[in-house]
C-alpha positions as CSV (number, residue, x, y, z in Angstrom):
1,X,0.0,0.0,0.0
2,X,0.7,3.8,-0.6
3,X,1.8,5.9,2.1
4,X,-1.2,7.2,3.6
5,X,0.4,10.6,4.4
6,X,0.9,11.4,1.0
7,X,0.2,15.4,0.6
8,X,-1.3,16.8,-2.6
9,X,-1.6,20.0,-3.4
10,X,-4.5,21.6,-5.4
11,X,-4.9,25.0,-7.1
12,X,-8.0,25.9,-8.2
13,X,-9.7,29.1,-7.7
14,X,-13.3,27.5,-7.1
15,X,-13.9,26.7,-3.9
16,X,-16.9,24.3,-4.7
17,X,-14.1,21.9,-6.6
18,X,-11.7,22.3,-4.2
19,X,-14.5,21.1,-1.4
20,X,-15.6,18.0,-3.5
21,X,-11.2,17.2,-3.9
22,X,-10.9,17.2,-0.2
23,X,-12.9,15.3,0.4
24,X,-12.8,12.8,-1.8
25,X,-9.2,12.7,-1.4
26,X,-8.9,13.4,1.9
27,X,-10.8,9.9,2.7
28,X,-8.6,7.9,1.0
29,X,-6.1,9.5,3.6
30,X,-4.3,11.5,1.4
31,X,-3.2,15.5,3.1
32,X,-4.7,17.3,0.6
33,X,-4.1,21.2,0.6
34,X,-5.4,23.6,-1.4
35,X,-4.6,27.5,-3.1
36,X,-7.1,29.5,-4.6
37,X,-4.5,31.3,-7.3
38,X,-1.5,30.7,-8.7
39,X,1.3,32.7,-6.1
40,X,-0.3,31.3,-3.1
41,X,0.3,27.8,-5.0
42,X,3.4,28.5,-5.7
43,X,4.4,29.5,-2.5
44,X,2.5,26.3,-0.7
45,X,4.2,24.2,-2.6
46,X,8.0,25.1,-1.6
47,X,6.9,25.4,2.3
48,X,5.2,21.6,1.6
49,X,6.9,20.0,-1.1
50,X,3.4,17.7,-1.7
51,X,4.3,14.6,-3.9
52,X,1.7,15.8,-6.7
53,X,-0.3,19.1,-7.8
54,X,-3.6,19.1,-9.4
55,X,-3.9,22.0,-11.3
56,X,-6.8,24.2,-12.6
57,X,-5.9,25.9,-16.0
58,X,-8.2,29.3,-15.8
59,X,-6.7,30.6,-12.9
60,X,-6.7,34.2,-12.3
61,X,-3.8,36.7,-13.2
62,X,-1.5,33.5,-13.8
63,X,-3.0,30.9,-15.4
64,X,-2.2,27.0,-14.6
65,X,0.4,26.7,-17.8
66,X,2.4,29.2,-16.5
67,X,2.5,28.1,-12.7
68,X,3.5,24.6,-14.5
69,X,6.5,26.3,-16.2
70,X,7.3,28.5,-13.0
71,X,7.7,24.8,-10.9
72,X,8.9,23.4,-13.2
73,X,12.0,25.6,-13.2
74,X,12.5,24.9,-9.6
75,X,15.1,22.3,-8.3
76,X,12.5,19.9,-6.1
77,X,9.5,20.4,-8.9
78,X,11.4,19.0,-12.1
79,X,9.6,15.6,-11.4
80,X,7.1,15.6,-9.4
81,X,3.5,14.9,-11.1
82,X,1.9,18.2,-12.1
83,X,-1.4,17.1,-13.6
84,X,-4.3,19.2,-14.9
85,X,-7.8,19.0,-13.7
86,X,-10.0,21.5,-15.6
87,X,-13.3,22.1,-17.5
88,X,-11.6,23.5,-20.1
89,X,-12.1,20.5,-23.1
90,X,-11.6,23.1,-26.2
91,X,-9.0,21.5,-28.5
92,X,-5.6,21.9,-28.0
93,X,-5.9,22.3,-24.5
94,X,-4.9,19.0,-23.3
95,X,-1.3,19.5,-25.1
96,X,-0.7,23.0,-24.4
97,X,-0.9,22.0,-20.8
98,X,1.5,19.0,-21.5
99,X,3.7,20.9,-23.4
100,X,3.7,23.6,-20.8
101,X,5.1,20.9,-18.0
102,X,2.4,18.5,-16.8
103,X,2.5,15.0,-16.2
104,X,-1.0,14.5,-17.1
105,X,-4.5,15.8,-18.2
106,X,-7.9,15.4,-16.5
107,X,-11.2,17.4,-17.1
108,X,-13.8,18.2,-14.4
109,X,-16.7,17.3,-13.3
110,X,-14.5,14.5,-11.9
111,X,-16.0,11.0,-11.7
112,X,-15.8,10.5,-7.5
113,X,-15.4,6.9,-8.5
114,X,-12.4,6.3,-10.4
115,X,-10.7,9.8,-9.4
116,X,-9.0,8.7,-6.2
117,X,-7.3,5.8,-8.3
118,X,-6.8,8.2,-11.3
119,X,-4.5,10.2,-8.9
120,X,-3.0,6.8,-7.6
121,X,-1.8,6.1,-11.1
122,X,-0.1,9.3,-11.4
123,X,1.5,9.1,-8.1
124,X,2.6,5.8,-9.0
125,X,4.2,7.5,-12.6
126,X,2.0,7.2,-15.1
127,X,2.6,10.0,-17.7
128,X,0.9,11.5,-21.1
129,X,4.4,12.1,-23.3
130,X,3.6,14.4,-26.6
131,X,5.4,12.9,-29.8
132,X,8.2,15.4,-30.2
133,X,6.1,16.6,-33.5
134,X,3.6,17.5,-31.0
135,X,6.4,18.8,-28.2
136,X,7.4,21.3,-30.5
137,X,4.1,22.2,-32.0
138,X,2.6,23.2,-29.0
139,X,5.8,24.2,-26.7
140,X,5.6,27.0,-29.1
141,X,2.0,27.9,-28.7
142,X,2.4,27.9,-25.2
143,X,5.7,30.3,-25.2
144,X,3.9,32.5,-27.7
145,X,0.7,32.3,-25.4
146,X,3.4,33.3,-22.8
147,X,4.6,36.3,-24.5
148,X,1.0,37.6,-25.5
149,X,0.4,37.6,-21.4
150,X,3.6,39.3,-20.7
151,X,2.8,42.0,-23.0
152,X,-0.6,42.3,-21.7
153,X,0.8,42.4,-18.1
154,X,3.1,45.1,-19.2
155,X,0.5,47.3,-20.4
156,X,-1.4,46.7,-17.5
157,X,1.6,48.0,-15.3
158,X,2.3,50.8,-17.2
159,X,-1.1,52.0,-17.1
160,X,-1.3,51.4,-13.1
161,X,2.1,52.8,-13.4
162,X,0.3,55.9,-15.4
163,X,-2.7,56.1,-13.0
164,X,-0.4,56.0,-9.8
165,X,1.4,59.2,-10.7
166,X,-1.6,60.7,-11.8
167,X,-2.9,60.3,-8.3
168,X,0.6,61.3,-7.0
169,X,-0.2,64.4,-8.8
170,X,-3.5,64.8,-7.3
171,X,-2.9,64.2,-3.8
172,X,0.1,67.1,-4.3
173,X,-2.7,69.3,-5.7
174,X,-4.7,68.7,-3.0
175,X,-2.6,69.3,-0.4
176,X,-1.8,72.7,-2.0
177,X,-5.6,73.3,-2.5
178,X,-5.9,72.6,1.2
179,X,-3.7,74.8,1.8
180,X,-4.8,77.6,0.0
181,X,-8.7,77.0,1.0
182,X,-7.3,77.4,4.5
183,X,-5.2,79.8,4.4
184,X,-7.2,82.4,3.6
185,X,-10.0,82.4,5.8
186,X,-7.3,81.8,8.9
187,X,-6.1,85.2,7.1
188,X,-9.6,87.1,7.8
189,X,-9.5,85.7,11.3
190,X,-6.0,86.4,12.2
191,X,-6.5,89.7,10.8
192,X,-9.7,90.7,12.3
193,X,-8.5,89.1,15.8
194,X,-5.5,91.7,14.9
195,X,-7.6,94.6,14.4
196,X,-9.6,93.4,17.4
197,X,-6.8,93.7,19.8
198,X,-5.3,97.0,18.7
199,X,-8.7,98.8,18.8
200,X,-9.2,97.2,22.9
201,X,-5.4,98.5,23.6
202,X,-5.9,101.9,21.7
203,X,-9.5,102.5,23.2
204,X,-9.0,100.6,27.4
205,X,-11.6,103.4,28.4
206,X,-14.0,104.3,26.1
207,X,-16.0,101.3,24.0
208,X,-15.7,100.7,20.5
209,X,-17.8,101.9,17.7
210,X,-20.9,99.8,17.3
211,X,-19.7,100.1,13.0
212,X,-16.2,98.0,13.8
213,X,-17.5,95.3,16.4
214,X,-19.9,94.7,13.9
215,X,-17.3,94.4,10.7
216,X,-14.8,92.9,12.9
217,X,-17.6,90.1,14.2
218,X,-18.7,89.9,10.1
219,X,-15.5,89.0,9.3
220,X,-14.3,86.5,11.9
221,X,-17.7,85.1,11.2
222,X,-16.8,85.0,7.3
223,X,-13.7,82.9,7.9
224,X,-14.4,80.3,10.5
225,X,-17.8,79.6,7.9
226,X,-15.2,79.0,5.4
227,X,-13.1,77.3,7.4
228,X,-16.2,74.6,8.5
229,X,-17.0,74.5,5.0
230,X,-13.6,73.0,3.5
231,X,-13.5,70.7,6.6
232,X,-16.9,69.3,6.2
233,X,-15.9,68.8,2.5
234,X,-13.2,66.7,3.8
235,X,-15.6,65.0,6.4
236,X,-18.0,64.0,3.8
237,X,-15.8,62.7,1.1
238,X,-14.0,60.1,4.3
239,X,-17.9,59.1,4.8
240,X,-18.4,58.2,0.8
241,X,-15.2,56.5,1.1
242,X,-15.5,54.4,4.1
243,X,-18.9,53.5,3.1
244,X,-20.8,55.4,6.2
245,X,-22.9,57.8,4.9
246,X,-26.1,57.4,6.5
247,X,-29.2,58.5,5.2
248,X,-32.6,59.4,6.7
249,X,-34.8,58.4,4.3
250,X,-38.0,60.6,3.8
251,X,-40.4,62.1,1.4
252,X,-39.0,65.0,-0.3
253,X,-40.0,67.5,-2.3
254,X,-38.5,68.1,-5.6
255,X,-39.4,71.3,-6.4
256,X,-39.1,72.9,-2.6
257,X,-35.6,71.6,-2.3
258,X,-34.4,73.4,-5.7
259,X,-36.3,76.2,-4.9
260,X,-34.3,76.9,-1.0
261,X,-30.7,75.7,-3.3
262,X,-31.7,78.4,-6.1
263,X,-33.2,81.1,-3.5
264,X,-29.1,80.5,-1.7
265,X,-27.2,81.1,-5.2
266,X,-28.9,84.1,-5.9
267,X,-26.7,86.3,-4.4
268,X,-24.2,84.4,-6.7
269,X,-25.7,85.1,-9.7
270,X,-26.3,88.3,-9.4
271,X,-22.7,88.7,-9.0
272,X,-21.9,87.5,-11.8
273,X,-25.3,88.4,-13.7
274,X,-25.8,85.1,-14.3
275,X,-29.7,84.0,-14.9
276,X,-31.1,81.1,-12.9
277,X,-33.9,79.8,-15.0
278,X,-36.1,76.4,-13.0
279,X,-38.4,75.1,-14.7
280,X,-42.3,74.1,-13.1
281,X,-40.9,71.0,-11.0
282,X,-43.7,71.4,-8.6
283,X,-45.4,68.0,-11.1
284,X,-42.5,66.0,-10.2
285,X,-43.6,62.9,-7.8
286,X,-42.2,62.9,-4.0
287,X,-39.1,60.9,-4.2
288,X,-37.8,59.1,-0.7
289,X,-34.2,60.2,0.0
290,X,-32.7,61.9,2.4
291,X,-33.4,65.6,2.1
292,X,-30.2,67.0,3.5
293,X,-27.6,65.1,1.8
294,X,-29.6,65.1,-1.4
295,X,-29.6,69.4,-1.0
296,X,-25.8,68.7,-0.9
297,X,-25.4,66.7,-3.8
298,X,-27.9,69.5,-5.8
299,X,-26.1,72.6,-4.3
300,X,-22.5,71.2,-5.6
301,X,-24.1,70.4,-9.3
302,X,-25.9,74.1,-9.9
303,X,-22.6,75.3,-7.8
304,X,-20.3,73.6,-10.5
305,X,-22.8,74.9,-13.1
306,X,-22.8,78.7,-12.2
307,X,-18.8,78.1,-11.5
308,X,-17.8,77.4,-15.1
309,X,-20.5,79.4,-16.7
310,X,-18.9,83.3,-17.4
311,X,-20.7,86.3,-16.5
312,X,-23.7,87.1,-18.0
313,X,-24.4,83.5,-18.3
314,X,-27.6,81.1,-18.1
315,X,-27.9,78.2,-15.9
316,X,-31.6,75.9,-16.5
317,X,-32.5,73.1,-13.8
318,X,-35.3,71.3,-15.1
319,X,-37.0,68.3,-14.5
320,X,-38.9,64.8,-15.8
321,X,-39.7,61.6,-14.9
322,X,-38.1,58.3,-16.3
323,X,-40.0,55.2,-15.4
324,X,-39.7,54.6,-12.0
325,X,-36.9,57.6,-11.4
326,X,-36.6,61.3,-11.5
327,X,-34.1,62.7,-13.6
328,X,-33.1,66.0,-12.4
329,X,-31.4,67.9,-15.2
330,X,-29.0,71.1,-14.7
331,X,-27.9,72.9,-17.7
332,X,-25.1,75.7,-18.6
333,X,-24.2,77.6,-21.0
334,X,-20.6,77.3,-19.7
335,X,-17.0,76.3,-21.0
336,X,-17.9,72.7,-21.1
337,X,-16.1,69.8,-20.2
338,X,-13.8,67.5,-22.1
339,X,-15.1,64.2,-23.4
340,X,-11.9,62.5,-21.5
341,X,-12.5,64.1,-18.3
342,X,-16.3,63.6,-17.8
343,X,-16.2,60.7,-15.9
344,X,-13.6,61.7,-14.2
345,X,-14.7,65.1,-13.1
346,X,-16.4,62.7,-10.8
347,X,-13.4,61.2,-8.9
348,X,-12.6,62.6,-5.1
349,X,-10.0,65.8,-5.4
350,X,-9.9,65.8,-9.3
351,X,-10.0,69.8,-10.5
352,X,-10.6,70.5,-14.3
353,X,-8.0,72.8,-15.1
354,X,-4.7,74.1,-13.9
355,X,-4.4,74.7,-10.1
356,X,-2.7,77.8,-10.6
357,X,-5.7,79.5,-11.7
358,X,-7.4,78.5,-8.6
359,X,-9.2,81.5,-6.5
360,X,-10.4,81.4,-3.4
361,X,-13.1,83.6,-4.3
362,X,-16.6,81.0,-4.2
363,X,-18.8,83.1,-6.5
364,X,-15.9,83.9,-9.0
365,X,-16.4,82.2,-12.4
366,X,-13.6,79.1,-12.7
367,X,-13.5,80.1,-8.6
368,X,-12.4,78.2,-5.6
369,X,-12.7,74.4,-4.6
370,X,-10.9,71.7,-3.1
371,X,-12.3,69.2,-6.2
372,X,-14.7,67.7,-3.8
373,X,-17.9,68.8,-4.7
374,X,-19.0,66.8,-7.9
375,X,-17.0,63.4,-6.1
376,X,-19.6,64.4,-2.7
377,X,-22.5,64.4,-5.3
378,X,-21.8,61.1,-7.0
379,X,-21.4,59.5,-3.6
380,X,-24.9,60.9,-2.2
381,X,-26.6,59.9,-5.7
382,X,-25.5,56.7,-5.8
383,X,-26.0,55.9,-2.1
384,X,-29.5,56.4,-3.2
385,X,-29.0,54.0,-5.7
386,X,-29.3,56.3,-8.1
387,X,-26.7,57.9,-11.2
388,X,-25.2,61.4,-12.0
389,X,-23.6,61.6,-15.5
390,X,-22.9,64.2,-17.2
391,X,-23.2,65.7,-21.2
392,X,-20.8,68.5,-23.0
393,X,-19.6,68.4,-26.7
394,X,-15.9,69.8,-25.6
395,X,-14.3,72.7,-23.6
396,X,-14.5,75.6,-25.5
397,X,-13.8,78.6,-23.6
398,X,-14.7,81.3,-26.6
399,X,-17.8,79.1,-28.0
400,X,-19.0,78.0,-24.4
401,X,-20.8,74.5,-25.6
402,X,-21.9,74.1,-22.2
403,X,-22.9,70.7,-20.3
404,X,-25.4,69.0,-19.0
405,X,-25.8,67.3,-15.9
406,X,-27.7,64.4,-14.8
407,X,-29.2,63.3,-11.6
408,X,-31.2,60.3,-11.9
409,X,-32.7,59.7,-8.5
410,X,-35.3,56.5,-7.2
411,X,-38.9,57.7,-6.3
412,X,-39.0,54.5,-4.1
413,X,-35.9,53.3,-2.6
414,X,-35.3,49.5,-2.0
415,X,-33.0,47.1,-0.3
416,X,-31.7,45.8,-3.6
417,X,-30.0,48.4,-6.2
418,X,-31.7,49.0,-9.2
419,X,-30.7,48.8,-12.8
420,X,-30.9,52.2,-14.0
């Protein structure tokens, strides 16, 4: 008889098949361990040297063929039986993976019956040799296959590569954003506070004008209000992130909530003589969301609207229903946005546009930001399972195109997320 402490190792990524091998195995007394991809595999099998590896071929990010080869290069693995087990019967397949390195080739569903003695045979070295016709043939499939994947995997890490200095480059705009949002409203107070104390020391016995305690309190007021603003920017976006933004679902009012965000950006527009045109929402049906995040998400849209429309401008928020959804749509007659960068206009601390033109300024047309506002948005939309998109032929800044935006929000929400 066999040794009954025989190990086997199996890599397959599905953990139903690697149940039933266990156990089917594992009562003939063999120590069967198991990987679910091809590293962990690799790695199991130099801490356990097992006496044979079943191997899935559609593994993951490294596919059985190739964690054949890798083994196979090692000093303990050049003889051990590496034997396939897959679902994969497409032609070919069989002596690619002999080719590649295994002993032998099995497909799945395996028969419970004559597996266990199946694996005996191997144990006991029985092998499936390829003619050398057929060695050759398909050695040079498989080191072509080989090639294709390590081109593909170097695209893929150059374009991680790409994305991680791109967010390298965001995080440092950030931070100077940060810095800048900050800075000046710690300005108004450290001036005011300033102004404060040399009026007490200039005036110990006789009170101060009624004119400058009012100003000075206006404008420490001005910058701690800024200074909640940018942090509660911050607070929300960790929220989106972490997953804990909690809503209070309730029915809400369409056209009363655009009507409050409009009646707060008029001050705004008149500013910048831009005309805020809503259309009759009052039709739309009461939707259930929460009312104050959802004000948040509709503040930062119009916000962005009026922001990268120029002076004399128009900004239109209308509204319709779309089967079972409301689709809130806010249009400019802005700059417009580039078809590249719509979806990412989106993404936490991404800023359309050069930082250097950044002004603190929030009614000033391209004005200030930290790049939160449209990411804050997208996260209180969708938490509602809901979508925001967005529409724009191109960034024109003498033709203004202008964009579109989309808020598709639920009338009913539900436990399961719908397909909008």
């Amino acid at each position: 008889m066999a040794d009954q402490l025989e190990t086997i190792l199996y890599i397959e990524d599905d953990p139903a098949s690697r149940r039933l091998v266990q156990r089917v195995l594992g009562s003939k007394g063999y120590n069967v361990l198991v990987a679910d991809d091809g590293l962990k595999g690799i790695t199991l099998a130099r801490e356990k040297h097992p006496h044979l590896i079943l191997m899935d071929i559609n593994l993951p990010n490294m596919d059985g063929r190739e964690i054949t080869t890798r083994l196979r290069s090692l000093p303990h693995f050049s003889n051990i039986p590496i034997v396939a087990l897959t679902a994969n019967h497409s032609p070919g397949s069989r002596e690619l993976a002999l080719a590649a390195g295994c002993t032998g080739f099995m497909t799945k569903p395996i028969n419970v019956t004559t597996f266990p003695q199946n694996v005996r045979d191997y144990l006991e070295g029985h092998n499936e040799p390829l003619t050398v016709e057929e060695q050759s043939h398909h050695l040079q499939r498989h080191a072509q296959n080989l090639v294709e994947r390590l081109e593909s995997k170097i695209t893929e890490l150059e374009t991680a590569n790409k994305r991680l200095k791109e967010l390298d480059r965001l995080k440092s705009d950030f931070i100077i954003l940060v810095s800048h949002e900050l800075r000046t409203p710690l300005t108004l107070i450290s001036g005011y506070a300033h102004l404060l104390d040399e009026q007490i020391k200039q005036n110990e016995n006789a009170p101060m004008p009624s004119e400058m305690v009012s100003g000075v309190a206006d404008g420490l007021n001005l910058g701690v209000t800024r200074m909640r603003e940018v942090v509660n920017e911050i607070i929300s976006v960790a929220r989106i992130t972490s997953g804990a933004l909690d809503l209070v679902l309730g029915p809400v009012k369409i056209h009363s909530l655009i009507e409050k965000v409009c009646n707060e950006m008029n001050d705004f527009c008149q500013k910048r003589q831009i005309t805020l045109h809503v259309g009759d929402l009052s039709k739309l049906p009461i939707i259930e969301a929460d009312a104050k995040q959802l004000r948040t998400a509709v503040e930062n849209v119009i916000g962005n609207a009026i922001k990268y429309t120029p002076d004399g401008g128009e900004v239109y928020v209308v509204g319709r229903v779309v089967d079972d959804a409301v689709d809130l749509v806010i249009r400019d007659t802005g700059i417009g946005i580039p078809v590249d960068e719509q979806r990412r206009i989106f993404e936490q601390f991404y800023v359309l546009g050069a930082i250097e033109h950044h002004s603190t300024s929030k009614s000033a047309f391209q004005g200030g930001g930290l790049g939160l506002g449209l990411a804050i948005a997208r996260g209180i939309v969708e938490a509602h399972n809901g979508r925001i998109w967005v529409e724009s032929e191109k960034r024109d800044p003498e033709n203004l195109p202008g964009s579109t935006f989309h808020l598709l929000l639920p009338i009913h929400q539900s436990s399961q997320k719908p397909s909008l």
